[in-house]
C-alpha positions as CSV (number, residue, x, y, z in Angstrom):
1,X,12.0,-13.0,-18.8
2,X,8.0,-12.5,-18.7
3,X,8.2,-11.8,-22.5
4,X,10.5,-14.5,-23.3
5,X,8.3,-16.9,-21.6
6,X,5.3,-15.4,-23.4
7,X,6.8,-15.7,-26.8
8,X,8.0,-19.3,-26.3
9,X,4.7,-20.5,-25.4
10,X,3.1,-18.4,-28.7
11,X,5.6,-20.5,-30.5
12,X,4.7,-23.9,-29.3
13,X,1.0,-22.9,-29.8
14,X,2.1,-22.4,-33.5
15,X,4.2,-26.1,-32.8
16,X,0.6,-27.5,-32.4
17,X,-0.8,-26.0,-34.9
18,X,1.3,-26.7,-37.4
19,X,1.2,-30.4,-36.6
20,X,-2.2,-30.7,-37.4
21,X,-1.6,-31.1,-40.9
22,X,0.9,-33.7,-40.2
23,X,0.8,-36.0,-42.2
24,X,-0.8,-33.7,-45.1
25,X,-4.3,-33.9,-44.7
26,X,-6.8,-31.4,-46.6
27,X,-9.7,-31.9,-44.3
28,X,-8.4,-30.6,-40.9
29,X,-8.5,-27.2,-39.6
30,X,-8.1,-24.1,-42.2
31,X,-8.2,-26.5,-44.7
32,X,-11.7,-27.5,-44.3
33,X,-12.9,-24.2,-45.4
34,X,-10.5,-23.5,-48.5
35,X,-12.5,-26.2,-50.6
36,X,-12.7,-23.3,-53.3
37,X,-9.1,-23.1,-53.4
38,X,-8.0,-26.7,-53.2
39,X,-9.5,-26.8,-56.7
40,X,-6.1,-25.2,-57.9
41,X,-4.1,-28.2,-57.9
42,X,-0.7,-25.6,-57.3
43,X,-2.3,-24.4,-53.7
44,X,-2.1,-27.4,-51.7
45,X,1.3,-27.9,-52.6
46,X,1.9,-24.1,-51.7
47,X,0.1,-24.4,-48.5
48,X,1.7,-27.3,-47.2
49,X,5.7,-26.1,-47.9
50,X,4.4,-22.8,-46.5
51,X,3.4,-24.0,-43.1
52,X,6.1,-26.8,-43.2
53,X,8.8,-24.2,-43.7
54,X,7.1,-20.9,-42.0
55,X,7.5,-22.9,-38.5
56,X,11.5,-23.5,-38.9
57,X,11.8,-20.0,-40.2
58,X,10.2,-18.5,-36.7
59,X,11.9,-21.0,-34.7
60,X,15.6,-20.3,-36.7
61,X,15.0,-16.5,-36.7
62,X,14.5,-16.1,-32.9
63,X,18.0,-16.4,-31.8
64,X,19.3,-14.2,-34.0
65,X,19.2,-11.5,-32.4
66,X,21.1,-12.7,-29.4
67,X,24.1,-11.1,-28.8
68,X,25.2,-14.0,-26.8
69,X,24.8,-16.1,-29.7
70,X,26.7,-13.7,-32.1
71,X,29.4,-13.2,-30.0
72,X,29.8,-16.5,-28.6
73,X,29.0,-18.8,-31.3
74,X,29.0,-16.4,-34.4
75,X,29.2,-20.1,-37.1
76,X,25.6,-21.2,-35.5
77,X,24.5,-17.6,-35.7
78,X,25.5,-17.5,-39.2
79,X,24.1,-21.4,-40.0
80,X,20.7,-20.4,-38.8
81,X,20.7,-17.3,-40.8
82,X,21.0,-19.4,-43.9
83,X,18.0,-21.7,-42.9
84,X,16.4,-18.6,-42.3
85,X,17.3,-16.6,-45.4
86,X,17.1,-19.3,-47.5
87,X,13.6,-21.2,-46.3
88,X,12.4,-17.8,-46.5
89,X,13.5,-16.4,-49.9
90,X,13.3,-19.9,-51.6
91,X,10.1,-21.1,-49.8
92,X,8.0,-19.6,-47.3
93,X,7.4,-15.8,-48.8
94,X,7.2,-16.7,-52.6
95,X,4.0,-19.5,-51.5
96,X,2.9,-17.5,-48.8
97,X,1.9,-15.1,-51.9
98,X,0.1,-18.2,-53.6
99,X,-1.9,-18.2,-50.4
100,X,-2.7,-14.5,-50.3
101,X,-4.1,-14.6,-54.0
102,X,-6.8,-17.1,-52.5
103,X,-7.2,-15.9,-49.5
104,X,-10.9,-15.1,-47.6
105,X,-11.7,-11.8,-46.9
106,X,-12.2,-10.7,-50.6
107,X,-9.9,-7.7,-51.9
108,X,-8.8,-6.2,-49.0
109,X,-7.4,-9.1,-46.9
110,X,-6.2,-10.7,-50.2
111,X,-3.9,-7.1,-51.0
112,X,-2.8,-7.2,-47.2
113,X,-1.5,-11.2,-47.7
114,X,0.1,-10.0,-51.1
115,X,1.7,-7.1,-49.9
116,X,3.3,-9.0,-46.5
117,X,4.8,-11.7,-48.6
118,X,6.1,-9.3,-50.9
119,X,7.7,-7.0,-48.2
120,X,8.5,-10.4,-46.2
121,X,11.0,-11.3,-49.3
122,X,12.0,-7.9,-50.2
123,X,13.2,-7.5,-46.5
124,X,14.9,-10.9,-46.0
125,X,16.5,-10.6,-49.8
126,X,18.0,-7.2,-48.6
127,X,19.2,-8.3,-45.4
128,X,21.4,-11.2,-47.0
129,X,22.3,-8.3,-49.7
130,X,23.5,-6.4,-47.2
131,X,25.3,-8.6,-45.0
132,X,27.7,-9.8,-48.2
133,X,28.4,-6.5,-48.0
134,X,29.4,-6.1,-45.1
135,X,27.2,-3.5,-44.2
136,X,26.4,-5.4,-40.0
137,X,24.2,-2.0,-39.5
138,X,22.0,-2.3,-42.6
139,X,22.2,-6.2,-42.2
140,X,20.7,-5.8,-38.6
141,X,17.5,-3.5,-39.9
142,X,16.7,-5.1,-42.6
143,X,16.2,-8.4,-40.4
144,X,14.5,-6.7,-37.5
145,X,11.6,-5.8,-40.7
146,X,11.8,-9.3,-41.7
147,X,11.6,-10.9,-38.7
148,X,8.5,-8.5,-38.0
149,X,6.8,-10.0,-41.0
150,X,7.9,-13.5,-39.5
151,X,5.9,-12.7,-36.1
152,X,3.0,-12.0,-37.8
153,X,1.8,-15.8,-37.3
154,X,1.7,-14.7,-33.8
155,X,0.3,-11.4,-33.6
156,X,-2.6,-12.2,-36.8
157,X,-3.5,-15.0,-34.2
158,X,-3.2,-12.5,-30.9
159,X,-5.1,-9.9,-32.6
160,X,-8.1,-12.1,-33.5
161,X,-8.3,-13.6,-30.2
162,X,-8.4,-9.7,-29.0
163,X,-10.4,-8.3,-30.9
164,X,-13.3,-11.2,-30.6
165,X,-13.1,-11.2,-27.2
166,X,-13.6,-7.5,-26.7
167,X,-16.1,-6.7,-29.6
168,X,-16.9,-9.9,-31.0
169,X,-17.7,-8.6,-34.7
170,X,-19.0,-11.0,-37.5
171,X,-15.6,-13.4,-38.6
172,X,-15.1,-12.0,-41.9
173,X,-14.7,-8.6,-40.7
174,X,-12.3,-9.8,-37.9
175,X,-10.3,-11.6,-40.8
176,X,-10.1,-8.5,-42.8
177,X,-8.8,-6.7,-40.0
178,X,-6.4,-8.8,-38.3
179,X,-5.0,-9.7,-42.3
180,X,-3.6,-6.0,-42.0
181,X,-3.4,-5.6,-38.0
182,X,-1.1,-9.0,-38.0
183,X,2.2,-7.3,-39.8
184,X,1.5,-3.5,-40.1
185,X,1.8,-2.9,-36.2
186,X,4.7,-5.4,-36.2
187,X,6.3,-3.3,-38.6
188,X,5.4,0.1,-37.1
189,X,6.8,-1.5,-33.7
190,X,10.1,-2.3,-35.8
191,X,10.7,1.0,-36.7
192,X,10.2,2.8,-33.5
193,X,12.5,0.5,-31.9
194,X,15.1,1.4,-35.0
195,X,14.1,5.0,-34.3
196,X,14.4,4.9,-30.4
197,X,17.6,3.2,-31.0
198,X,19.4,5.9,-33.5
199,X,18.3,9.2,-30.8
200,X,19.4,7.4,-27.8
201,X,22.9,6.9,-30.3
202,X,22.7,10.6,-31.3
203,X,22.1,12.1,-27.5
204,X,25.0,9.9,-26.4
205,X,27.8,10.9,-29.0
206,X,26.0,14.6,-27.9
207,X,27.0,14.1,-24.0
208,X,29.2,16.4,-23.0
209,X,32.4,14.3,-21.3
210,X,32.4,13.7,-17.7
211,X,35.0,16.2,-15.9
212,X,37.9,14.9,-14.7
213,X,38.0,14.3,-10.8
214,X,40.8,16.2,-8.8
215,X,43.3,13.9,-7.1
């Protein structure tokens, strides 16, 4: 319940955020220091349908992975996956890779933005492949990676806030490190849950049965 509280809050934090550039304005927030990049005629329009669409894709991807929801209402689960999948595939990842191509940091952050967009689509892409197939299991994992990359406008945030509080290191070099910090760990998390998930599986099928109890 702790966590649940936690994340909800992180996600009205990114509510508030996101309304800042409501209507679209170029000299608020972020914005105010991408005047390089605002040149490019392509990237405010790529920056604004990426955090106009990025907010309903975290919000829409959340319940997924309620089994209540599934079980109980399986056409909202499925109507939320498609605003998912789709704001994601059509929108969100491909401009989210505009952004990375300009983004501070030089090389390092910008290879880190290009190559969590690109695994953000690849993941989301293979997780509506999968689930026309029929394949639930496959369906299941590939969303858990996408969702990962999803969370990363949470944990980029979390990670900065960390990291300058403890060591306080000059901002670029906080940037660079929280542009790879922000979906690498999400992902790692992702796949030791997957991992934890298959033993625990495998030690149960293992379990010898109970004996039967005389009468």
């Amino acid at each position: 319940m702790l966590a649940l509280a936690a994340f909800a809050y992180l996600c009205w934090l990114m509510v508030l955020i996101t309304v800042q550039y409501v209507p679209a304005d170029v000299n608020v927030a972020f914005l105010r220091v991408k005047t390089a990049a605002l040149a490019a005629p392509y990237y405010r329009y790529a920056f604004f349908a990426h955090v106009y669409t990025s907010i309903i894709v975290l919000l829409a991807g959340a319940p997924q992975f309620s089994t209540v929801l599934r079980q109980r209402y399986p056409a909202l689960h499925r109507g939320l996956g498609r605003v998912y999948v789709g704001l994601v595939l059509a929108t969100a990842a491909p401009t989210g890779l505009v952004m990375a191509y300009h983004a501070n940091g030089g090389w390092t952050a910008q290879l880190s933005f290009v190559l969590q967009a690109v695994l953000w689509w690849a993941f989301t892409y293979r997780a509506l492949a999968t689930i026309r197939r029929g394949d639930v299991g496959a369906h299941r994992r590939y969303m858990l990676f996408s969702y990962a990359m999803t969370l990363s406008a949470l944990t980029l945030r979390l990670w900065k806030w960390g990291i300058v509080a403890a060591w306080a290191p000059p901002p670029m070099d906080t940037y660079r490190a929280v542009a790879w910090l922000g979906w690498t760990v999400n992902l790692l998390a992702a796949y030791l849950y997957l991992e934890q998930g298959a033993r625990h599986s495998v030690q149960t099928l293992h379990e010898p049965l109970p004996q039967a109890r005389p009468f």
